[in-house]
C-alpha positions in Angstrom: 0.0 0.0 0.0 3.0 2.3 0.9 4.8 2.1 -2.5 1.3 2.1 -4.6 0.8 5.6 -2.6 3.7 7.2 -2.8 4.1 6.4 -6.4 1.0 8.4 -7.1 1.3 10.9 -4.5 5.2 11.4 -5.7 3.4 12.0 -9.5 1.2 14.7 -8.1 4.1 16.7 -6.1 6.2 16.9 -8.7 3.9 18.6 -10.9 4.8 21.8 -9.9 8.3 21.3 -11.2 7.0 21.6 -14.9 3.6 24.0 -14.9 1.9 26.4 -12.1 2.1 25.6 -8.9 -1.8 26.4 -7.9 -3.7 23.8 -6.5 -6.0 23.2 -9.0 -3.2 22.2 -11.4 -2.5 19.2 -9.7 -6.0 18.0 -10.9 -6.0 19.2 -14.2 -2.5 17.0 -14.9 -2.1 15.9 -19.0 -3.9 12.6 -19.5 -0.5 10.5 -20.4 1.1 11.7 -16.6 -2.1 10.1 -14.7 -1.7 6.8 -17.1 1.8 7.0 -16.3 1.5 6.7 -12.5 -1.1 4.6 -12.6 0.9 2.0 -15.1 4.4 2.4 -12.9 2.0 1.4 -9.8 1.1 -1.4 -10.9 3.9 -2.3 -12.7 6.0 -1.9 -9.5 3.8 -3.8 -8.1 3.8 -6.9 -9.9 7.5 -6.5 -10.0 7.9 -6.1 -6.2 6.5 -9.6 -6.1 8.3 -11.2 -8.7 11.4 -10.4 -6.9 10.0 -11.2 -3.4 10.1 -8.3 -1.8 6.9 -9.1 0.0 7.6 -12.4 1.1 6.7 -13.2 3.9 9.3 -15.0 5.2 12.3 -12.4 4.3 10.1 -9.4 5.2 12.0 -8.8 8.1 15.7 -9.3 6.4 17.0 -5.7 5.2 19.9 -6.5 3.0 17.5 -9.1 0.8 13.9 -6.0 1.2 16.4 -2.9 0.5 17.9 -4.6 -2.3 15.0 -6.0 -4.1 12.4 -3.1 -3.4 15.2 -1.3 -5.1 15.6 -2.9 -8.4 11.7 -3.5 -8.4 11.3 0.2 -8.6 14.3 0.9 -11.1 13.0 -1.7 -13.3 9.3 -0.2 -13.3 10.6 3.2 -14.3 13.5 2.2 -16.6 10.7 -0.1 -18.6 8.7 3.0 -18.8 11.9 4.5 -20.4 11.9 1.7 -22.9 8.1 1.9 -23.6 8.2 5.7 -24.3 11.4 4.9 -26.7 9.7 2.5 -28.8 6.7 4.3 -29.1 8.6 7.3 -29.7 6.7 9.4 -27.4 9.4 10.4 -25.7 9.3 13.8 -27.1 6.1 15.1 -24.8 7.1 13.5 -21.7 8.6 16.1 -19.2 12.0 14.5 -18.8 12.2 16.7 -15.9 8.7 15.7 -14.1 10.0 11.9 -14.9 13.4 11.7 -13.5 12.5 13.8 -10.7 9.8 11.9 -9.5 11.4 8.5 -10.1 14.3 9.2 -8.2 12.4 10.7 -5.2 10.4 7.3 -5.4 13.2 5.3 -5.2 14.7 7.1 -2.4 11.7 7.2 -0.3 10.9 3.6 -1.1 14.6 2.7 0.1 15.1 5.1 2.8 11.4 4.6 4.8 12.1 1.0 4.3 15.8 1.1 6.1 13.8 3.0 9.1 11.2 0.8 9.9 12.9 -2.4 9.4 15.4 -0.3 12.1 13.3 0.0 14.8 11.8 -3.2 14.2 14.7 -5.3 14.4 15.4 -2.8 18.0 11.6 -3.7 19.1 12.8 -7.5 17.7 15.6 -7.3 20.2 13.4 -6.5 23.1 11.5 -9.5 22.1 8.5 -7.8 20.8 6.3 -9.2 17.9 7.6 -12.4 18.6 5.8 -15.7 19.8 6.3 -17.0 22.9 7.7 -20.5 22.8 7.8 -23.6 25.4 10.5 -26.7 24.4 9.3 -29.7 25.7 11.0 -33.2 26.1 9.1 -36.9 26.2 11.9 -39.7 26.9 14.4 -37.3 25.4 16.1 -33.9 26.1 13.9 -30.9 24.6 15.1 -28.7 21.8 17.6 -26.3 22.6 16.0 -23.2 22.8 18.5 -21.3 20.0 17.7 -23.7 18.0 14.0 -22.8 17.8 15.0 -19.3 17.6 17.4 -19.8 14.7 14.8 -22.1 12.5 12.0 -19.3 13.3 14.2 -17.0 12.0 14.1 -15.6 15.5 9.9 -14.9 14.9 9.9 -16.9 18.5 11.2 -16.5 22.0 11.4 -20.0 24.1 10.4 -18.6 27.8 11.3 -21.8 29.3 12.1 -26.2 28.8 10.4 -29.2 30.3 11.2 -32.9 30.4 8.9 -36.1 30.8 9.8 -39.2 31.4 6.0 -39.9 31.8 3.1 -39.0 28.9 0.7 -38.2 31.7 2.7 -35.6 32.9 1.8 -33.6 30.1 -1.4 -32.5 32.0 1.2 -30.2 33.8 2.1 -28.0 31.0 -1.5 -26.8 31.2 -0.6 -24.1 34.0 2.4 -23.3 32.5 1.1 -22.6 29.3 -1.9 -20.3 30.7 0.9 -18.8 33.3 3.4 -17.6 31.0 0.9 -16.7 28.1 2.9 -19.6 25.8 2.1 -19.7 21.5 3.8 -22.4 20.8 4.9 -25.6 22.4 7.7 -27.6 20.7 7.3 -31.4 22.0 10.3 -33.4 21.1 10.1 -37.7 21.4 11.6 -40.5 19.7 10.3 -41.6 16.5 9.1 -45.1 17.7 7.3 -43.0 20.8 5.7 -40.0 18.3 1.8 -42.3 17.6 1.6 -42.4 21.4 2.5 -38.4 22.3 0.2 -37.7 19.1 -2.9 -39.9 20.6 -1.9 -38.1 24.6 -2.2 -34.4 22.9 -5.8 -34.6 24.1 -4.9 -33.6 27.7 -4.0 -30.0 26.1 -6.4 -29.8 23.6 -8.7 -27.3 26.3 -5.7 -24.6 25.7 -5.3 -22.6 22.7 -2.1 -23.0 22.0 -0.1 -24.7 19.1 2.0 -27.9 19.7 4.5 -28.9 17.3 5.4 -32.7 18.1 9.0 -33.7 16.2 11.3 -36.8 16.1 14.3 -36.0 18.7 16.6 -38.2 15.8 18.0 -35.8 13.0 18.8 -38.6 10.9 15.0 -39.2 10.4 14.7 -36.1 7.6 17.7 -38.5 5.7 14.5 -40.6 4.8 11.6 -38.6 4.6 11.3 -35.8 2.1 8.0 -34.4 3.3 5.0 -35.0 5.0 1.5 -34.5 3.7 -2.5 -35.5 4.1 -3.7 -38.6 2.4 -7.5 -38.6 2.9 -7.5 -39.5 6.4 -4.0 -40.9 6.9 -1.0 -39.2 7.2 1.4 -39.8 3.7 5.2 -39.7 4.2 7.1 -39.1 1.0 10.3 -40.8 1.3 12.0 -40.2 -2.0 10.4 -37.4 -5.1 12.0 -36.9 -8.7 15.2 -34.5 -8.5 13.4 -32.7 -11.3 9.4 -32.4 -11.3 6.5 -30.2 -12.5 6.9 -26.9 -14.4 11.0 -27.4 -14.3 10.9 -30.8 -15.6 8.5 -29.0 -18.5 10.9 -26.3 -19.0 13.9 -28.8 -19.5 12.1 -30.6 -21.8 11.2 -27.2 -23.8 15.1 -25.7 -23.2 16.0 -29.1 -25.1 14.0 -29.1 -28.1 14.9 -25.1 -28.7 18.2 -25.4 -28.3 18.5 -29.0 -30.1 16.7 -27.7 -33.2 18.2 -24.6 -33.4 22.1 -26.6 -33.5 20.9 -28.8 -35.8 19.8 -26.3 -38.6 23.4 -24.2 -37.6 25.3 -27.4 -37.7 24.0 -29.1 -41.0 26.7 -27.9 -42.8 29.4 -29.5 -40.3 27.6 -32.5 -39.8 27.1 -33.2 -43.7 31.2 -32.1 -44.6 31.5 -34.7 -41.6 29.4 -37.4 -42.9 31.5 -36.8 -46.6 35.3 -37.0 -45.1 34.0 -40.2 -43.3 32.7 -41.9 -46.5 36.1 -40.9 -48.3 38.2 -42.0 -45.4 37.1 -45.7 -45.3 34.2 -47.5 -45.8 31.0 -48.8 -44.1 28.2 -46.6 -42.6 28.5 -42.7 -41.6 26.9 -43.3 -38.0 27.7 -45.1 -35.1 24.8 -47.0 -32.8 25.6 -48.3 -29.4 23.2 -49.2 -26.9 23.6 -47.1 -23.6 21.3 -47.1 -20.4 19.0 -43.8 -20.0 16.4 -42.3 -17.7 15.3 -45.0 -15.2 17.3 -47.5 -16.6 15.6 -47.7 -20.0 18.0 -48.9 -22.9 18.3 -47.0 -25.9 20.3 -46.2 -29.2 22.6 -43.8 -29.0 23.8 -42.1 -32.8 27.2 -41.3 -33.3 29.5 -40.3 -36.1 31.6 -43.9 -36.8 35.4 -42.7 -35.3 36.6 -46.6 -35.5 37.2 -49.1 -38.9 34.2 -50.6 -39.2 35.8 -54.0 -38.4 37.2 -52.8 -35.4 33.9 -51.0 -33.7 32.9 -52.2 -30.5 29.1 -52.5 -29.9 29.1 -53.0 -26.1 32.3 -50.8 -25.8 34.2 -54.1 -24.1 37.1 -52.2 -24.3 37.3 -48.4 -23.7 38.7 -46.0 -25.8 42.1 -45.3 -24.6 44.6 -42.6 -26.6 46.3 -43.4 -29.9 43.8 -46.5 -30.2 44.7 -48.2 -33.0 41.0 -48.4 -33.9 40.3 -45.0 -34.8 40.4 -44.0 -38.1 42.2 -40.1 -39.6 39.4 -38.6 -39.8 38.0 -40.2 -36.8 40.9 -38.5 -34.7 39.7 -34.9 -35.2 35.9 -35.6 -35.0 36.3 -37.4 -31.6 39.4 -34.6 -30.6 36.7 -31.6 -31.3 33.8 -34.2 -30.3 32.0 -33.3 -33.1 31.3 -37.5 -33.2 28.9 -36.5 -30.6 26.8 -34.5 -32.6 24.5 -36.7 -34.0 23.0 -37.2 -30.7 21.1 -34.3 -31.2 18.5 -36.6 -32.9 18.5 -38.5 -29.4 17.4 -35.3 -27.7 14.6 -34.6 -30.4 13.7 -37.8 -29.4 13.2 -37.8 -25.8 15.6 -40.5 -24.8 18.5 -37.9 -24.2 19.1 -34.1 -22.9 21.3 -31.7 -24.0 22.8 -31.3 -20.2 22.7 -34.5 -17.9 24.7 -36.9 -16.8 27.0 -39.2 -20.1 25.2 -42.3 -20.8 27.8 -45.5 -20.1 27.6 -48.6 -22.6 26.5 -51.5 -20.9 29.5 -53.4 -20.9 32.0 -50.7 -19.2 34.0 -51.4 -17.1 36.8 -50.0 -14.8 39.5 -52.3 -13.1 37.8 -55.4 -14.8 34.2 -54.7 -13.0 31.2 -53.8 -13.7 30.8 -49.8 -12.8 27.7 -50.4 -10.7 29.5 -52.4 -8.3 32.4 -50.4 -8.0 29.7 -47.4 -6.5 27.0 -48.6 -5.4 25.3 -45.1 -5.6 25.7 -45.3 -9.3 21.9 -46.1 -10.2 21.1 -42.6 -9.1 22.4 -41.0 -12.3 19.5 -42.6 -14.3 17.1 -40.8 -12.2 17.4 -37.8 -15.2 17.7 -38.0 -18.8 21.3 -38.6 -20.0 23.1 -35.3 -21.8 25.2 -34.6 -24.1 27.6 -32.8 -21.8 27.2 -32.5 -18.0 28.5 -31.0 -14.9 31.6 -34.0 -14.3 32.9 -33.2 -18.1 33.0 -29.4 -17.8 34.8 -30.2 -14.8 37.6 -32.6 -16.1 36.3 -35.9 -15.9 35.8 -37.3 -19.1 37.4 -39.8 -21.4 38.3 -43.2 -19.7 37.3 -44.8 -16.4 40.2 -46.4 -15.9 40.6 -46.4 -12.2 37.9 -45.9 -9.3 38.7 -42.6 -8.4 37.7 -41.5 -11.6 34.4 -43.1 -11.4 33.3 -42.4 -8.5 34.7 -38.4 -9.0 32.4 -38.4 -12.2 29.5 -40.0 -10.3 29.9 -37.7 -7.6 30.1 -34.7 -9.9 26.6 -36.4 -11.7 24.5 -36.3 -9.1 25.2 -32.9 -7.3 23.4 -31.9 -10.9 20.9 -33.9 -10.6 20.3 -32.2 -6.9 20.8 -28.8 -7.8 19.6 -28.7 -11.2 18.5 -25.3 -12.6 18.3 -23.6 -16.0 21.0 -21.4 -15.1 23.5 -24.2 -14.1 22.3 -25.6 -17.7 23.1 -22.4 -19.7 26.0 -22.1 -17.3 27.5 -25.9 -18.3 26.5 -25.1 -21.9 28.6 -22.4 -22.2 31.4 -23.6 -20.3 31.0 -26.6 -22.7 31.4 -24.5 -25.8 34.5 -23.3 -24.5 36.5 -26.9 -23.9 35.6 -27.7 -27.7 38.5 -26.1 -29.4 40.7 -27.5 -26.0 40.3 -30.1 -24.3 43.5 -32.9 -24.0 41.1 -35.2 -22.4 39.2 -35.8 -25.7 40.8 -38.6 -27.7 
C-alpha cells in the first residue's frame, strides 16, 4: 500500500516542477502523466512480487527487502523509459517531471524502508512481535531453545524447557502454558514413541495453543522428504524426482529449442562430416551403441563412426584409450573436437536424451575389470534424469576413460550434485562452459 501511494502521491508533487504551482493544477494534470502513474504502480507492483520483496518469510531481512524493493522500482521506471522509446513518445514526456519523481520514489521507497525495518529489528531485540515459545521433552532432552529461535528465523522467544519421562505428565504443562501466556509448544520424542505423544495431545487440547510434536533423531529427515495428508491418513514421501512439474516441463522445452536450433546451424558441419568419413574408409557414416538412460531404459545412442568398421565395438568391451589403433584419420579430429557426438542431437529430439545430464555408459564398461555399478554402489542414481550430451563432471575434467575408481566415482559424484541442484542457469552455465573446452580439451581422444 505504501509504494502504490507514494508512487501516485510522488506523480502529483512533482507537478509543480513543470507547470503552475496552484492547486487546482494538480487535478488538471495531462492525461499520459495520470496513465503513467497509474501504469508504474502497478507495474511496481507486480515487479515487487516477482522479486520477493513481500515475502513473507524475508520481510524482516533488510539487505534481501532494501535490495530487491530497489531494483523493483528501477525496473518499473527504466521499462517506462523503454516503452516511451519505442513508441517514440518520448518527445512530450517532461523528462524533468519523470526523473525527478522517479528518483524521489526510489529514495523514499529505500530510505522509509531502512527505518522501519530499524526500529523493528530494536523492538525485535526486546523480544517484541515475537511468539512466545515452550521446548518440551518426552523420553528425550527438549530442543535447545536457540535452536528454535534460529529455524524461526528468531519470529519466536522460548520462555522456558520441560522434560517427561512420563506422557501423563503432560497435564502439567497446562498451567504453564496459561501462566506464562505460551504460543507455541515444541514437543520433542523418539520416532518409535511419536503415535503415542500424538494420541496423549488430548490432555491439552482445552488450551489454545499450538504444539508442534518432532522426532528427537535428525537422521530421520535423511528418509523422509516431506509429510502431507492422504484422505484421512498421514502420507510420508520418502524419495520425489530431482526434477518435477513446471522445471521438468521447462527442460524438456530448453531441449528441443536449443537441439533444433544446433541442428539447422550445424547441418553444414555434420554433412562435410558425414562426406570426409565416406572418403576416409568405408561402411556406414553413423555409429549405434546401446547405452542405459532415464530409469534405466536402454536405448540407441547415434554417433558419427570414429573406428574401422571391423574394429567397432558394440558393447564398448574395451574403452577407448589414446592413440587406439581403432580409430580411423578422420575419426581422430571428429572425436578430438567431439564433433562424433553430434548426432545425438536426434536423441534429444527424441526424448531418450538431454542436452545437459549426466554421459550415458555402454552396458559393458567397465573400470579395473568390473562392472561400474559395483564399483559405487550409488551409481543407479544417475538414471534418475535423462542422459546429456555434456554435464557438470565433463565441464569439470572428468571425461574420457574410467580407468581407475577414483575417476568413477569423481564423475558419479560430480553427476548427481546436478541432478540435486539442477537449474536452468547451471544448464546455460555448463553449456557455455561446454562451448569453451571444444576447441581445447587434451582429455578428448
Amino acid at each position: 500500500m505504501f509504494d502504490t501511494v507514494a508512487i501516485v502521491a510522488v506523480g502529483f508533487a512533482c507537478v509543480g516542477l513543470v507547470g503552475p504551482t496552484s492547486p487546482a493544477s494538480a487535478w488538471s494534470l495531462p492525461e499520459w502523466q495520470i496513465w503513467a502513474m497509474i501504469f508504474v504502480a502497478v507495474l511496481q507492483l507486480g515487479l515487487a512480487h516477482i522479486f520477493e520483496v513481500y515475502r513473507i518469510s524475508t520481510v524482516l531481512d533488510r539487505r534481501h527487502v532494501l535490495r530487491r524493493a530497489f531494483l523493483s522500482f528501477m525496473c518499473a521506471f527504466a521499462f517506462m523509459i523503454c516503452i516511451a522509446a519505442a513508441t517514440k513518445s518520448a518527445e512530450s514526456y517532461s523528462r524533468l517531471w519523470f526523473f525527478t519523481w522517479a528518483g524521489i520514489c526510489v529514495i523514499l521507497a529505500v530510505a522509509v524502508r531502512g527505518v522501519v525495518l530499524t526500529r523493528l529489528r530494536r523492538s525485535l531485540a526486546e523480544r517484541a512481535f515475537v511468539y512466545r515459545a515452550l521446548s518440551v521433552g518426552v523420553f528425550c532432552e527438549p530442543l535447545r531453545p536457540r535452536e528454535i529461535e534460529r529455524q524461526t528465523r528468531d519470529e519466536e522467544f522460548v520462555v522456558g524447557q520441560a522434560e517427561f519421562d512420563d506422557l501423563g505428565e503432560l497435564a502439567e504443562l497446562s498451567d504453564r502454558i496459561v501462566q506464562d501466556e505460551i504460543d507455541h509448544v515444541y514437543l520433542a520424542a523418539p520416532w518409535d514413541k511419536i503415535p503415542t505423544v500424538l494420541r496423549n495431545l488430548d490432555l491439552l487440547r482445552h488450551l489454545s495453543a499450538r504444539v508442534f510434536v518432532l522426532p528427537a533423531d535428525r537422521r530421520i529427515l535423511n528418509n523422509v522428504v516431506g509429510v502431507a495428508k492422504f484422505g484421512g491418513r498421514v502420507s510420508f514421501c520418502g524419495m520425489e524426482e530431482p526434477i518435477h512439474g513446471w522445471s521438468l516441463w521447462f527442460k524438456r522445452l530448453e531441449d528441443l529449442i536449443l537441439a533444433s536450433c544446433a541442428l539447422v546451424l550445424l547441418a553444414p558441419l555434420m554433412a562435410l562430416t558425414a562426406l570426409a568419413i565416406k572418403i576416409d574408409t568405408q561402411g556406414p557414416v553413423f555409429f549405434r551403441q546401446s547405452r542405459v538412460g532415464f530409469n534405466g531404459r536402454i536405448f540407441e545412442l547415434w554417433k558419427f563412426r570414429s573406428m574401422f568398421v571391423e574394429k567397432t565395438d558394440p558393447h564398448a568391451s574395451i574403452q577407448t584409450s589414446r592413440a587406439d589403433p581403432r580409430v580411423t584419420r578422420v575419426g581422430r579430429w571428429i572425436r578430438r573436437l567431439s564433433i562424433d557426438e553430434l548426432p545425438q542431437l536426434f536423441n534429444v529430439i527424441q526424448g531418450d536424451m538431454s542436452i545437459v545430464g549426466p554421459r550415458p555408459h555402454a552396458l559393458s564398461t567397465k573400470t579395473e575389470g568390473r562392472n561400474l555399478e559395483e564399483l559405487v554402489d550409488y551409481y543407479a542414481v544417475r538414471h534418475r534424469v535423462k542422459p546429456g550430451m555434456t554435464g557438470w563432471a565433463q565441464v569439470h575434467g572428468f571425461r574420457g576413460e574410467l580407468d581407475t575408481l577414483d575417476k568413477l566415482r569423481n564423475r558419479v559424484d560430480y553427476d548427481l550434485y546436478y541432478i540435486y541442484n539442477w537449474t536452468l542457469w547451471l544448464d546455460v552455465g555448463i553449456i557455455f562452459r561446454t562451448m569453451t573446452m571444444v576447441l581445447h580439451d587434451s582429455r578428448a581422444y
